[in-house]
Structures are given as structure tokens and as C-alpha cells.
N, C-alpha and C positions, 0 to 999 in steps of 0.2 A: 934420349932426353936425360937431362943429370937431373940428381935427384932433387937439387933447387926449383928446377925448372916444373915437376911434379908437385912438390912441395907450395911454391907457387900457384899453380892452378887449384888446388883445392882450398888455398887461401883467398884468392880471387871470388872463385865459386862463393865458399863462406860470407864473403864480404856482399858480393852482391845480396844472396839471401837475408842477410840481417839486414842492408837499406829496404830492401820490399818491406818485410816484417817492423820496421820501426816506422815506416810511412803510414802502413797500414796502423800501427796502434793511434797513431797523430790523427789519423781519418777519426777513426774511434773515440778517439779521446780515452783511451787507458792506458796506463801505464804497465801495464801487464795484460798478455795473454791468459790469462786466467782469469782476469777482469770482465773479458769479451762474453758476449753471451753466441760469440760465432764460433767460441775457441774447438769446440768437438767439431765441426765440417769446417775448419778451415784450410784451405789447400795452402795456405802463403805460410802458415804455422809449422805444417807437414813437411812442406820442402825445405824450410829453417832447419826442422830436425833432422832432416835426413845429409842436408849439408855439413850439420857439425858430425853427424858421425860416420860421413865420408872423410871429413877432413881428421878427426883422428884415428880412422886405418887406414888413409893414405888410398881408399877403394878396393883395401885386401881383403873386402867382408870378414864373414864370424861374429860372433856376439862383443856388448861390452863385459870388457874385461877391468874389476875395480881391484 
């Protein structure tokens, strides 16, 4: 696969995560997760973060790195 093609999917991924996560806050009615009083047991929150930081190593795990 090139590395577009990689690239790609993890921005796909992203993309979906973030529509669930901004559906969800419109259910809600907040503007933030942090707003929510579901934000600590939220699975739709969890997999948002875990998609952005698939999407920036690419799935190489390891820590963030600032």
C-alpha cells in the first residue's frame, strides 16, 4: 500500500470518529465534551481519542511525543 493510501485510512478513520462525536454532542446539546456529564464513561469520546492518536503515528504506537 503507498504511503497515501495509509495515510488515507487513518484520516478516513479520524473523520468518521469525529461525525459520531459531534452527533453525539448535538444529542447532548453541548458544545464540548467536557460539558457532558457522560464525558468520564464515554466510549464515543474514547474512540475520538484514540483515533487522533492513531492518526498521528500513523498506528506505530509509543507515547506522545511534544
Amino acid at each position: 500500500m503507498s504511503q497515501t493510501g495509509v495515510n488515507d485510512r487513518w484520516k478516513e478513520a479520524l473523520d468518521r470518529q469525529l461525525e459520531r462525536l459531534q452527533e453525539c454532542q448535538e444529542e447532548q446539546k453541548v458544545r464540548s465534551c467536557l460539558a457532558c456529564p457522560k464525558i468520564l464513561e464515554c466510549s464515543i469520546r474514547t474512540e475520538y481519542v484514540n483515533a487522533v492518536y492513531e492518526s498521528m503515528n500513523k498506528g506505530q504506537g509509543g507515547g506522545f511525543e511534544f
